[in-house]
C-alpha positions as CSV (number, residue, x, y, z in Angstrom):
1,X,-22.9,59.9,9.0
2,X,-23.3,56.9,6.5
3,X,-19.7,56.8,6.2
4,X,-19.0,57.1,9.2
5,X,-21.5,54.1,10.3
6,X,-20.0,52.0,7.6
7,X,-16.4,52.4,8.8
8,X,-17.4,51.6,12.3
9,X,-19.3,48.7,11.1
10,X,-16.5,47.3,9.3
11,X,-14.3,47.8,12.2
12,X,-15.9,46.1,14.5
13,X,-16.6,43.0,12.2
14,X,-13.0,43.1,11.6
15,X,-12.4,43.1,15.2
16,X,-14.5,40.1,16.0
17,X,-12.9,38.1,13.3
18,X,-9.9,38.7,15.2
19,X,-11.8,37.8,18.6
20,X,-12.8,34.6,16.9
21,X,-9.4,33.5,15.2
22,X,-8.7,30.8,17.4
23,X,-12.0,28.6,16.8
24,X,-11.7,29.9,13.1
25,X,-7.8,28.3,12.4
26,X,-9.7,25.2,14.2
27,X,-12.4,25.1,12.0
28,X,-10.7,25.4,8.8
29,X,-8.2,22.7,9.9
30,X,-11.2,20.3,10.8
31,X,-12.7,21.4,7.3
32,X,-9.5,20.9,5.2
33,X,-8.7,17.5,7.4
34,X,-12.4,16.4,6.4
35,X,-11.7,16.4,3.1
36,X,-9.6,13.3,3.2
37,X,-10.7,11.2,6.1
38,X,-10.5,7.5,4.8
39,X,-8.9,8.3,1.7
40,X,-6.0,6.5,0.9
41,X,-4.0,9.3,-1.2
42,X,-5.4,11.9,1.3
43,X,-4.1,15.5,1.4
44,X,-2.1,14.0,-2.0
45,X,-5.2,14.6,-3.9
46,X,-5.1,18.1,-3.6
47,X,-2.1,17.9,-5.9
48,X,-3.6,15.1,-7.8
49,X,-6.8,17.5,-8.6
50,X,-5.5,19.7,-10.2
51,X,-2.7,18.4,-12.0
52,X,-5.2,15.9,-13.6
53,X,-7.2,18.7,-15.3
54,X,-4.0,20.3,-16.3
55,X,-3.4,16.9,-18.2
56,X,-6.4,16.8,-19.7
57,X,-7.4,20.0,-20.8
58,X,-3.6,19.9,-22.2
59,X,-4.0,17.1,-24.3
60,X,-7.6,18.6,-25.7
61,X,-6.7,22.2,-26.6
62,X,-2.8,21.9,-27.1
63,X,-3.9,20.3,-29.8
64,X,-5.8,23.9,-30.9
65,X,-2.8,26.0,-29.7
66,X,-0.2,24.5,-29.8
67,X,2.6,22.9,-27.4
68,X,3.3,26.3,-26.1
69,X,2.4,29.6,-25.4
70,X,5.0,32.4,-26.4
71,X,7.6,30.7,-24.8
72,X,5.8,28.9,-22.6
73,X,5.2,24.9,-22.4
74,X,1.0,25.2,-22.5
75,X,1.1,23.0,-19.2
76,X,2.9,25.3,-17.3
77,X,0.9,28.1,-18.9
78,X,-2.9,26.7,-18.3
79,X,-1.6,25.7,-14.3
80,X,-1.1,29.5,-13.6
81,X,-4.5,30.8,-14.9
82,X,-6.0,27.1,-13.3
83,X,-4.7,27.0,-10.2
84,X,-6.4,30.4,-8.8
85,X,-9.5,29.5,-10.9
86,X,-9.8,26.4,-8.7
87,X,-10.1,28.1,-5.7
88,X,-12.2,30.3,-6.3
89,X,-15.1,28.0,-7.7
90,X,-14.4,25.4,-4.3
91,X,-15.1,28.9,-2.0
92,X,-18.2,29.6,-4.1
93,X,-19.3,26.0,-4.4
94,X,-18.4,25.4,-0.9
95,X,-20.0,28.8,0.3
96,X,-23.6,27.9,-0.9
97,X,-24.0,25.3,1.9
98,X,-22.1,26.5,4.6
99,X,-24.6,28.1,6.6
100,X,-26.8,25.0,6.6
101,X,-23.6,22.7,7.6
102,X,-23.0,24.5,10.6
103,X,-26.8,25.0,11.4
104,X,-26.0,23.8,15.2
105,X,-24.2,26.8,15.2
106,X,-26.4,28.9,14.2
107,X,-29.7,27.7,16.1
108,X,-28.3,26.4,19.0
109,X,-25.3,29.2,20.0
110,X,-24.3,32.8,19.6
111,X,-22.8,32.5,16.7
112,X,-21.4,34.9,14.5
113,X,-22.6,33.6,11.2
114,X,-20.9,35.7,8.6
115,X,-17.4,34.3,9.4
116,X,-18.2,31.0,8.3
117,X,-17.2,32.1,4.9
118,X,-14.0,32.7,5.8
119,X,-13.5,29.0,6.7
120,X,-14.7,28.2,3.4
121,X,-12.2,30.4,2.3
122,X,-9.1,29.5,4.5
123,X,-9.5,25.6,3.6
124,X,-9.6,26.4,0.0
125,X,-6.6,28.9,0.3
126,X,-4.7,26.3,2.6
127,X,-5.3,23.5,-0.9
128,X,-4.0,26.3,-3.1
129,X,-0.7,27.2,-1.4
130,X,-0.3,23.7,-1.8
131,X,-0.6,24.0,-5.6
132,X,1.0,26.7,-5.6
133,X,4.3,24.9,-4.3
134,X,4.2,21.8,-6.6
135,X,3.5,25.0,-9.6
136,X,6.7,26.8,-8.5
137,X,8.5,23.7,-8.8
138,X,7.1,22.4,-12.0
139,X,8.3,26.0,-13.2
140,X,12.1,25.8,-11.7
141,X,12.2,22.0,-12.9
142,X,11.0,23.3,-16.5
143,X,13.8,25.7,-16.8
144,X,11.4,28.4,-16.2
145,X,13.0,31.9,-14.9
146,X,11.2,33.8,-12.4
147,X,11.7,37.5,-11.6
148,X,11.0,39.3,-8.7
149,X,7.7,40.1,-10.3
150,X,7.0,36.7,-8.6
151,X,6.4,38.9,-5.1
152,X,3.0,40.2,-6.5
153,X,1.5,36.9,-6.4
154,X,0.1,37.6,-2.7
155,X,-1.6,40.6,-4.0
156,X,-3.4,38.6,-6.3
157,X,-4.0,36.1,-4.1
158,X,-5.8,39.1,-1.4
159,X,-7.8,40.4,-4.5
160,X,-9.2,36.8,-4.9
161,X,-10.2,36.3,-1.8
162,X,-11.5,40.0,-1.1
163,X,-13.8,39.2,-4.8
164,X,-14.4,35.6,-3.5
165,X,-15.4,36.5,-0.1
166,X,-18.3,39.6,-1.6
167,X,-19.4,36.7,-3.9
168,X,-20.0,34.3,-0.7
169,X,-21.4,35.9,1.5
170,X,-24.0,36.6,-1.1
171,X,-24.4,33.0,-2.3
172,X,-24.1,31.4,1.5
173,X,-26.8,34.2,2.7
174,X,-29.6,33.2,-0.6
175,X,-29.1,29.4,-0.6
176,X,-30.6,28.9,2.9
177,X,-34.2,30.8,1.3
178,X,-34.0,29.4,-2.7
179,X,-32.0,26.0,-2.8
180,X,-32.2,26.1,-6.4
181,X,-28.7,28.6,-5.8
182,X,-26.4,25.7,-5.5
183,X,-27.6,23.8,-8.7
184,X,-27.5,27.7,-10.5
185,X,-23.8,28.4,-9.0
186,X,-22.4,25.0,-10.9
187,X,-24.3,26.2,-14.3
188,X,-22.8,29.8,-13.6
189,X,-19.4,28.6,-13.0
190,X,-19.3,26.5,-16.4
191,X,-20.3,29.4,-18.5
192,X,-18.0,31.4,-16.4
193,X,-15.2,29.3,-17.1
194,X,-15.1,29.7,-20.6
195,X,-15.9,33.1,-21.3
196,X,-12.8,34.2,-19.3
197,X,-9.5,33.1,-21.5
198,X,-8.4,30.3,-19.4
199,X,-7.4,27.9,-21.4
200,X,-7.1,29.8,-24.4
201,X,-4.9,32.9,-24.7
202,X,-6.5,36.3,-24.3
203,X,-4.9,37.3,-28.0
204,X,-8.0,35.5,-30.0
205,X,-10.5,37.4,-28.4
206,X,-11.2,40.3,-31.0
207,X,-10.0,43.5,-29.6
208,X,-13.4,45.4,-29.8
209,X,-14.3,42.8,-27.0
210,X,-11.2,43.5,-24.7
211,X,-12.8,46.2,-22.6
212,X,-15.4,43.6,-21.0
213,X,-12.2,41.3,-19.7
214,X,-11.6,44.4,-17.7
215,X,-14.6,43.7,-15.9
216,X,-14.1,39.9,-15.5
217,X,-12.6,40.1,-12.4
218,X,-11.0,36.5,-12.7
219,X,-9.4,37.7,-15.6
220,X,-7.4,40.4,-13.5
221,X,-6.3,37.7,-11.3
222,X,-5.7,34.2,-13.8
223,X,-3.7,36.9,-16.0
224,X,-2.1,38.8,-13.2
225,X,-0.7,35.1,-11.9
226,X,0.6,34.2,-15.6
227,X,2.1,38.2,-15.4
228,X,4.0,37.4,-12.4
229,X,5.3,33.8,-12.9
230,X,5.6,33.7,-16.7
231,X,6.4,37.3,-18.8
232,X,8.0,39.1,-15.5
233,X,5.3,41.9,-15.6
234,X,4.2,44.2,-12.7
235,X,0.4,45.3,-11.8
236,X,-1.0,47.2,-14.6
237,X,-2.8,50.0,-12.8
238,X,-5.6,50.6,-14.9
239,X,-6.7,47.0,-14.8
240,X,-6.4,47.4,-11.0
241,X,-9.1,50.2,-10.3
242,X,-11.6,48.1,-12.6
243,X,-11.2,45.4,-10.4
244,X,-11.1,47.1,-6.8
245,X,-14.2,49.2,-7.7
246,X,-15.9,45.8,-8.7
247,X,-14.8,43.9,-5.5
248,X,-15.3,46.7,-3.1
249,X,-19.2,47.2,-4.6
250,X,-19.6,43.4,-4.6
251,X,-18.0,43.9,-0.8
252,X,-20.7,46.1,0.3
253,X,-23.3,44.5,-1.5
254,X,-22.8,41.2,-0.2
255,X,-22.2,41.9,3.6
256,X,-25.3,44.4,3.1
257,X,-27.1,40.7,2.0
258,X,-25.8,38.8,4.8
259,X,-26.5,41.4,7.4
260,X,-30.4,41.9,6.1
261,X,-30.7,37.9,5.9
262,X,-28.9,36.2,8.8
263,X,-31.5,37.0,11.5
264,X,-34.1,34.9,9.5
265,X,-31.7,31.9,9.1
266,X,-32.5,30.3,12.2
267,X,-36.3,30.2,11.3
268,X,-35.5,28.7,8.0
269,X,-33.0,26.3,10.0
């Protein structure tokens, strides 16, 4: 009978996402056209952003490793692993005020509150693809063959934003009861950064230790993008059921959150 509950909730949340697609593509338009409003480089800075940090953190640790990876410039091979690592920490980041952006919304209307994640999600996503072009061309420009492995990048991509989406709906739903989330969730990200191999190669880490990158589930994804666009590998399987059993537990757990907590937000509001 659970199971059978659970699938029909998840239907029918599935089917008023759909009901709400229209005001949802508006609102992530508005939110990703927000970002630039009286800047003068404008949607250019969401190719600026990251290609900055690529330069940077270049000049710092190529310096450590060396001016390439395998055979890999280090540029080319830090954007990969970077470029999904930056959209996931503007849907988290982004996530743990969204609730209280949109409290009109929520106080004031009907509102479905648990999709606003997914407009945290969709401008983030709509920055990446743009990334993701100027990457692919840095790549072809660089001499840089790519295989058909390249075609497994959108299942990375969905595993990103089915791990990001668990994560926000948990951070969205506590941040409008303990504010202290959003200062926590910048101090979280930091640590997280480093500890998952980045911007240094995943062959330093002693091998005793490899077993916990299995369940780092950014690791499955920066790697799976440097797979895919640099060494022509496929999916390894094993690595895959470590990280769907993560995301669909942090799935549950976090819609379970959001469900328990959203009818107190408009008090709180």
């Amino acid at each position: 009978m659970n199971n059978l509950t659970l699938l029909s909730s998840t239907r029918n949340f599935l089917f008023r996402i759909w009901q709400h697609r229209d005001a949802l593509w508006m609102m992530i338009d508005r939110e990703f056209k927000a970002r630039y409003v009286g800047s003068f480089a404008g949607i250019l800075w969401s190719i600026i952003h990251p290609l900055m940090l690529v330069a940077v953190y270049t000049l710092i640790f190529s310096l450590i490793f060396g001016r390439r990876i395998g055979e890999t410039p280090f540029a080319l091979w830090l954007f990969c692993a970077l470029l999904p690592w930056i959209m996931f920490t503007e849907i988290i980041k982004g996530s743990a005020g969204v609730i209280e952006k949109n409290k009109n919304l929520i106080t004031k209307t009907s509102f479905h509150s648990e999709i606003l994640p997914f407009v945290v999600i969709g401008t983030a996503l709509t920055g990446h693809l743009i990334g993701f072009c100027v990457l692919l061309f840095l790549l072809l420009l660089c001499g840089q063959s790519i295989g058909l492995y390249a075609f497994t990048i959108p299942f990375y991509l969905l595993c990103l934003v089915l791990f990001s989406l668990g994560l926000s709906w948990i951070v969205a739903a506590l941040n409008v009861f303990i504010k202290d989330i959003g200062q926590a969730i910048n101090v979280i990200l930091q640590l997280w950064f480093y500890l998952c191999p980045i911007i240094y190669p995943a062959k330093i880490i002693p091998e005793k230790y490899h077993f916990l990158m299995r369940l780092n589930p950014i690791y499955f994804i920066t790697e799976g993008y440097r797979k895919a666009l640099l060494n022509n590998q496929g999916i390894c399987l094993i690595d895959s059921v470590y990280f769907l059993g993560i995301t669909l537990l942090l799935l549950f757990i976090g819609g379970w959150t959001f469900r328990r907590l959203k009818g107190q937000f408009a008090e709180v509001l």
